[in-house]
N, C-alpha and C positions, 0 to 999 in steps of 0.2 A: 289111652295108650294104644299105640300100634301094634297089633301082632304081624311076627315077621310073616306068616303065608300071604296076608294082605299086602304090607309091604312090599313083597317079593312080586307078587303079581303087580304090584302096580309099576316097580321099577322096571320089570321085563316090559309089561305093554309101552313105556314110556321111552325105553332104547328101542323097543322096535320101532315106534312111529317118530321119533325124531333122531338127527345126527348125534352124534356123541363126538368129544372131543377127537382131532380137533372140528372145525366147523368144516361144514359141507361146500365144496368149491360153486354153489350157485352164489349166484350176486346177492349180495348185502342188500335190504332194502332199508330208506334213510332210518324210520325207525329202528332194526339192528345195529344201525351205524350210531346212531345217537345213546340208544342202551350201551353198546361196547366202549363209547369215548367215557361214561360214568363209571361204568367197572374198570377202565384202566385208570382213570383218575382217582379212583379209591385204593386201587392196587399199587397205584406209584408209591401212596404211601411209604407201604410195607418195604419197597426197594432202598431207603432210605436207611433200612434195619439191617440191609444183603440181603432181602430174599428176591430173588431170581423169577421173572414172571415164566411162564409155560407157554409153549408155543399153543394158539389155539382157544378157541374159547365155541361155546355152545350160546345161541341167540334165538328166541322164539317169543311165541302168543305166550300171553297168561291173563288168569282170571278171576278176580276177589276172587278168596275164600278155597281156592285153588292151589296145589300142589305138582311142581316136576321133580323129577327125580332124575338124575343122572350120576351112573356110576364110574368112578375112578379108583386107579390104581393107587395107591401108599406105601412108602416105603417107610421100616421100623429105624428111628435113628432122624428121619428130617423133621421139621415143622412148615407146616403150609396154612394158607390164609384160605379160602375160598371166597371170591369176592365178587358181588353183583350190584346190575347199574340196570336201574327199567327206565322207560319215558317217563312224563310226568303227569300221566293219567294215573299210574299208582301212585300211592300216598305211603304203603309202609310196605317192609319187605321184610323174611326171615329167613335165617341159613341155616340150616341143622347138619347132622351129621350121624349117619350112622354104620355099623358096621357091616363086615359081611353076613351077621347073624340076625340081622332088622333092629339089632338093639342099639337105643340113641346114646351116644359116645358123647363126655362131658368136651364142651369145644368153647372157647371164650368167642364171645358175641360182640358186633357192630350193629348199629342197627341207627342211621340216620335217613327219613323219610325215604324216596328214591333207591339210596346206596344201602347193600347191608353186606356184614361179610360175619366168616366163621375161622377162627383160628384151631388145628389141631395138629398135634404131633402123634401117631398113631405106634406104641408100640410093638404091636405086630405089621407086617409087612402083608396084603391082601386087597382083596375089593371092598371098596367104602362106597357110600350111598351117601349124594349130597341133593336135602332135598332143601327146595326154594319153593317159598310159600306169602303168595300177595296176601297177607293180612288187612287193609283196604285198600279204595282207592275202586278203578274202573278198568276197563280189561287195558291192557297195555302190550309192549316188549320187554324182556327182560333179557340180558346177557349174563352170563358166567365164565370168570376169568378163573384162574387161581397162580400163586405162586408157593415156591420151594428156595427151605436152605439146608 
């Protein structure tokens, strides 16, 4: 289990050293482009239901066995999907979710090779911690989309 001072520190070091939504106006390299075309093809899904994709998405390195963490806002009352697309050097992906407090928040799970996502409806309104985690496969890209209804 995670404790939240660990957690916490890892989420701060991991907003400092990378963008957070939405993405950074440097140019897209083809691997973020081809990570982001996965997560919106997983995310289209969801559109299908009304949920509304979010302007904006977060794209970077990852590495088996390796975790990012990025944090977003939630509102109490919506349900949102969190939805991610690597290249094809990963093999499996996971989405978790946790709160402002480091504790992991029950969230219905996706999880097909490449694509994984995380569905949660958070009843308090705060910062949530969504962490993405190569469970195998070889270093790659990963993108994180999400949508809201």
């Amino acid at each position: 289990m995670i404790r939240f001072s660990r957690l916490a520190m890892i989420a701060t070091l991991a907003l400092a050293l990378a963008p957070v939504l939405p993405h950074n106006a440097s140019a897209a390299t083809d691997d973020e482009v081809a990570a982001h075309k996965i997560a919106l093809d997983l995310a289209g899904a969801f559109s299908n239901d009304g949920f509304k994709l979010r302007d904006g998405n977060w794209a970077g390195p990852i590495r088996p066995k390796e975790s990012i963490y990025i944090q977003v806002n939630l509102y109490a009352g919506n349900q949102y999907w969190f939805c991610t697309g690597a290249t094809e050097r990963a093999k499996k992906l996971l989405v978790t979710v946790y709160d402002e407090t480091g504790q992991l928040v029950q969230s219905e799970a996706y999880q097909d090779g490449t694509k994984a996502a995380a569905g949660y409806s958070p009843t308090a309104s705060g910062a949530y911690i969504i962490r993405i985690q190569e469970t195998e496969g070889d270093p790659a890209t990963v993108c994180l989309t999400y949508s809201y209804k």
